[in-house]
C-alpha positions in Angstrom: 59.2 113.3 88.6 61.1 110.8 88.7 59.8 107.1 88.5 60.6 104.4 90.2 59.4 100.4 89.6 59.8 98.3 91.5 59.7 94.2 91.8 56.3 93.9 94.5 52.8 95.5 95.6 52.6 98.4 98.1 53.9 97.0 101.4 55.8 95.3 100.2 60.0 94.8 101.3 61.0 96.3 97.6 58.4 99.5 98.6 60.8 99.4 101.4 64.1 99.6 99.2 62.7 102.3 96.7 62.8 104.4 99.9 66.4 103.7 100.8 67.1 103.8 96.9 65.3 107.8 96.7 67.1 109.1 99.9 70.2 107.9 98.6 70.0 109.5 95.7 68.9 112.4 97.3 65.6 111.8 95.0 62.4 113.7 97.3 59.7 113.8 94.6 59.3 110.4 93.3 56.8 107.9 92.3 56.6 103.9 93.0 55.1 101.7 90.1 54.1 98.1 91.9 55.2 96.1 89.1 55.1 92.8 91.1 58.2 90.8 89.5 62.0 91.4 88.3 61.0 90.5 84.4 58.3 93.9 84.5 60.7 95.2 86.5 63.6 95.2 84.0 61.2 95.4 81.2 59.7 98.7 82.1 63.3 100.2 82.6 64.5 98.8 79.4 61.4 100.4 78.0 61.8 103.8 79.7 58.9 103.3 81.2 60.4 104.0 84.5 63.7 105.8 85.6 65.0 103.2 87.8 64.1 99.5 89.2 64.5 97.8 92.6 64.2 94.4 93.0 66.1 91.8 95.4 68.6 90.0 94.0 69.8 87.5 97.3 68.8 87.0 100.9 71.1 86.3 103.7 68.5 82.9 104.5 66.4 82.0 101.2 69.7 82.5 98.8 69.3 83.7 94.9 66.4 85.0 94.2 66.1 83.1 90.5 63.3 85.0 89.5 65.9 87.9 89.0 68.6 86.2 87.8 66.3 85.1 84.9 65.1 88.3 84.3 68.9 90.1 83.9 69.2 87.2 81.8 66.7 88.5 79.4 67.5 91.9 80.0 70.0 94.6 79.8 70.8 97.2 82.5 73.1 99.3 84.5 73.6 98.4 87.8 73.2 101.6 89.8 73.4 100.4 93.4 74.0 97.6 95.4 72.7 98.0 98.8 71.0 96.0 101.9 68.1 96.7 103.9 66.7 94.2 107.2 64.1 91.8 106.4 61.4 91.0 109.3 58.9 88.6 108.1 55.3 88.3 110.3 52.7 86.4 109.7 49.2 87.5 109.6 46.2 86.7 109.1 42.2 87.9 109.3 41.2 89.6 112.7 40.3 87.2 115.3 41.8 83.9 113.6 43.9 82.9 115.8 47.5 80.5 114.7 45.5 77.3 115.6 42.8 78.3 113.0 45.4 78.8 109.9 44.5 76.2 107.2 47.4 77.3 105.2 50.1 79.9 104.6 50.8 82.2 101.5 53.8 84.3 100.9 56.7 84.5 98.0 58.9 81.3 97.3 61.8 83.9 98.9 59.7 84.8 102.4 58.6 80.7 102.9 62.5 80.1 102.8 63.0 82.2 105.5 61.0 81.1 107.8 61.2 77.6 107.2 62.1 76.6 110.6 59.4 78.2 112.3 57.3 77.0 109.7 58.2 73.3 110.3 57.9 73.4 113.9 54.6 75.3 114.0 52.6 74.5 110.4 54.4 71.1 109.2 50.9 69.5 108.5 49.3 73.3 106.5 50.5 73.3 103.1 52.6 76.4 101.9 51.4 78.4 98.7 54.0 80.1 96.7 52.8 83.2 96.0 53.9 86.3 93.4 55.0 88.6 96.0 54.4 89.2 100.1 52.5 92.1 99.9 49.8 90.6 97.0 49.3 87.7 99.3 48.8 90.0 101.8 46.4 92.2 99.7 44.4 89.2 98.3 43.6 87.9 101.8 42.3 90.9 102.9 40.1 90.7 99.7 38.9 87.6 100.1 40.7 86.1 97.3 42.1 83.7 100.1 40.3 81.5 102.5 39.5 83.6 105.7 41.7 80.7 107.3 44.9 81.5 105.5 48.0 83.1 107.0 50.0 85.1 105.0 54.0 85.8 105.3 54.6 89.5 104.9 56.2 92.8 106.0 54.7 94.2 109.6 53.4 97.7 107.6 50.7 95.2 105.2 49.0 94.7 108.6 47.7 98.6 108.4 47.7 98.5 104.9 45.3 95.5 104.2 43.5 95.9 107.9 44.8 92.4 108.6 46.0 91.3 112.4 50.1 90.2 113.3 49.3 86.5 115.1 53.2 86.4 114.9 56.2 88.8 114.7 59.6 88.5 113.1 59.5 84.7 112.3 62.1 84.4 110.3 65.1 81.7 110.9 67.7 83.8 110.4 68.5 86.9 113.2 70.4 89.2 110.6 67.8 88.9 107.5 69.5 91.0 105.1 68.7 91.1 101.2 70.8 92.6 98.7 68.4 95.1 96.6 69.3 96.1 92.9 68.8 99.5 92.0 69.0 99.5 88.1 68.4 101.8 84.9 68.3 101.4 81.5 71.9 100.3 79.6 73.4 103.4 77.7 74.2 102.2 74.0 77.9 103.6 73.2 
């Protein structure tokens, strides 16, 4: 079977790329390791430890994402695919809280730049936590590893996952949100 990491938890936009990534490849049978961030990412292929990784490498809004340009900076890799997918970032947040209620809002350094003009015109005064990935914010507030007040920036799908409530979709700046996914493997030696 062939094994797939990938840079984010389940629910997350790089879950979403994987897909693309398999169907493309006409890969059926496949399995997703959640390795959260570009540096496991690259690591694990490097290692063998996975067949191929996905992780973004650039948004149409938010730019670079540097996390992955220091990761292939420590790391070798063929560059299997470049491709896009859509990008719709929601916020959500515990059943019943309504967006008044939000204290604060969590999400990946990549998903705050998004949105940041909805953010300023609706939570200028609620301080923004740069968090690992969308989908782990997403996961940890639905734990209770975050205040039952927070908001969280993620992909609509983390709202079955995690049992959590959309108080806002698609509130991202940009109309088009498009990020450029990787697809890597591991760097043949000649």
């Amino acid at each position: 079977m062939i094994k797939i990491g990938i840079q984010g938890g389940k629910g997350s936009f790089s879950e979403e790329a994987a897909c693309e990534f398999a169907k493309n490849h006409g890969y059926d049978d496949f399995s997703t390791k959640y390795l959260i961030s570009s540096e496991s990412v690259l690591a694990s292929v490097e290692d063998e430890m996975v067949n191929y990784g996905i992780f973004a490498m650039e948004n149409a809004q938010g730019g670079v994402v540097i996390e992955s340009v220091e990761a292939l900076a420590v790391h070798r890799c063929e560059i299997v695919e470049m491709f896009y997918i859509t990008i719709s970032q929601n916020l959500l947040g515990h059943q019943g809280v309504h967006l008044g209620d939000i204290t604060e809002i969590h999400s990946h350094q990549q998903a705050l730049r998004q949105c940041k003009d909805y953010l300023s015109e609706h939570f200028w005064t609620r301080p923004l936590i740069e968090a690992d990935d969308t989908a782990e914010a997403a996961r940890r507030l639905a734990e209770g590893q975050l205040p039952k007040t927070a908001g969280v920036i993620a992909n609509l799908s983390c709202a079955d996952l995690y049992g959590l409530e959309i108080l806002q979709e698609s509130i991202h700046d940009l109309k088009h949100n498009l990020t450029l996914f990787l697809g890597v493997k591991k760097l043949e030696r000649s």
